[in-house]
C-alpha positions, 0 to 999 in steps of 0.5 A: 551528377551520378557521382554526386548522387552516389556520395550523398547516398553513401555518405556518413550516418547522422550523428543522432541516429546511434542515439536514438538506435541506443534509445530505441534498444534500453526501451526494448530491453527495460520493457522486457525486464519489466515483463520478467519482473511482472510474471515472477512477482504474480507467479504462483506459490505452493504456500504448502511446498516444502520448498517454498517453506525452506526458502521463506524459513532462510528468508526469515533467518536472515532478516527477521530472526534477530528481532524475532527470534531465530524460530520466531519465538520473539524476543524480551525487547525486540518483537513479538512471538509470531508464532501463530499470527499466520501468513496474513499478517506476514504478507500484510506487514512486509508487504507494505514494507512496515517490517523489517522496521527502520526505526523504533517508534509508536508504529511501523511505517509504510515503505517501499517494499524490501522483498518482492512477492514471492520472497512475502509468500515464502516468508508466510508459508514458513510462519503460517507453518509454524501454528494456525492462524489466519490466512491470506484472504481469497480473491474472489473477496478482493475484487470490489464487485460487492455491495458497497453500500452495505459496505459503507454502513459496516465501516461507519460502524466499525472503522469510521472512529478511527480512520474517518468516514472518507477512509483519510485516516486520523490521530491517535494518542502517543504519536499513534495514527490510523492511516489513510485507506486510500491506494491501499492494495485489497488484499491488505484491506482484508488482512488488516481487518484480519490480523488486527496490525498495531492499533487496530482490533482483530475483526474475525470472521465472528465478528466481520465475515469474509463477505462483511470485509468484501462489502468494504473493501467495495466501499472503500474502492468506490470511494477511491475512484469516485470523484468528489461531488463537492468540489475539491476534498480538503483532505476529507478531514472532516468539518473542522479542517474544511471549517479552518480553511475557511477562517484561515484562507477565506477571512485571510484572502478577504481581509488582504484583499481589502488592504490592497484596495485602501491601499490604491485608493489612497 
């Protein structure tokens, strides 16, 4: 009996215990690169740092000057002059991933991200160190704590014409659109309203002050994280698209409906 006890307890290893050991260990190991990555892109950059302007100017060398230009003097058909648009228009378009473009086309779209934050930052600092122009936005106006109800009559004013007065975006002519605000990070709130990317007019502070673009950015994060009221939101296309729905979907719904049920009677 004592033998036996001793084979069991010697006995082989089960057969799942070296994977769940190798499970358990790539947890451990992604969790920790997660944690690397996330103190590194929420690090601290000296926008000022002659370092740091260095690092964004081979940055922008490498993958921008060929549209650009080597000194971001621009190019006959390719982009712009940046010189003088300032770090936030930089931090908003890589940022978003709309530059380096993948295509030619009416507008930049929105993709995942080519650098991370810190290579945006230095990118930035190198542009904003060219000329004047306006800067990344302070974050005590990002925190959505302003008035969103003032908020929400500055953007009716100024915004709702384009983007529509839910934020869900709309058309524009030659294939051009105002996209949807929704999930959009503050900080790119603030510095599209800043910079005037695209389509999109200059809001300086002459015009929207940092406090005016606070308030609607509150708005539009209220917007964000409060449920519909009204059931399910359609889009929030507006009346013409809940309207075609209801033509579309309902009548239809009612007309099958009354198909199936002649159908059986007969």
């Amino acid at each position: 009996m004592a033998k036996s006890k001793k084979l069991k307890k010697t006995g082989r290893r089960h057969p799942l215990a070296t994977l769940a050991l190798l499970g358990i260990g790539l947890i451990i190991t992604g969790g920790a690169y997660a944690g690397i990555n996330q103190v590194s892109a929420t690090a601290e950059v000296d926008m000022t740092s002659a370092s740091t302007i260095e690092e964004g100017r081979k940055l922008f060398a490498a993958n921008c000057g060929t549209c650009h230009g080597m000194n971001a003097e621009g190019t006959p058909n390719d982009g712009p002059s940046l010189i003088g648009v300032g770090a936030a228009s930089v931090h908003f378009q890589v940022g978003t991933g709309r530059m380096p473009l993948a295509f030619q086309g009416p507008q930049g779209m929105v993709k995942p991200k080519q650098f991370t934050e810190e290579q945006t930052l230095q990118m930035a600092a190198y542009i904003a160190s060219l000329a004047p122009g306006p800067e990344i936005p302070d974050s005590r106006f990002l925190q959505a704590d302003g008035d969103a109800a003032r908020g929400s009559e500055l953007f009716r004013i100024n915004c709702a014409m384009c983007h529509n007065v839910a934020a869900a975006g709309g058309a524009l002519t030659q294939g051009k659109f105002a996209p949807s605000l929704m999930g959009v990070d503050a900080a790119h709130i603030y510095e599209a309203m800043a910079t005037g990317p695209q389509n999109m007019p200059v809001f300086s502070d002459a015009n929207l002050t940092a406090e005016d673009k606070a308030d609607i950015i509150s708005y539009l994060k209220y917007i964000e994280n409060e449920t519909s009221v009204g059931g399910f939101k359609l889009g929030s296309l507006g009346p013409v698209a809940e309207g075609l729905f209801i033509w579309v979907i309902g009548l239809g719904g009612l007309v099958a409906l009354t198909v199936w049920v002649t159908s059986k009677s007969n």
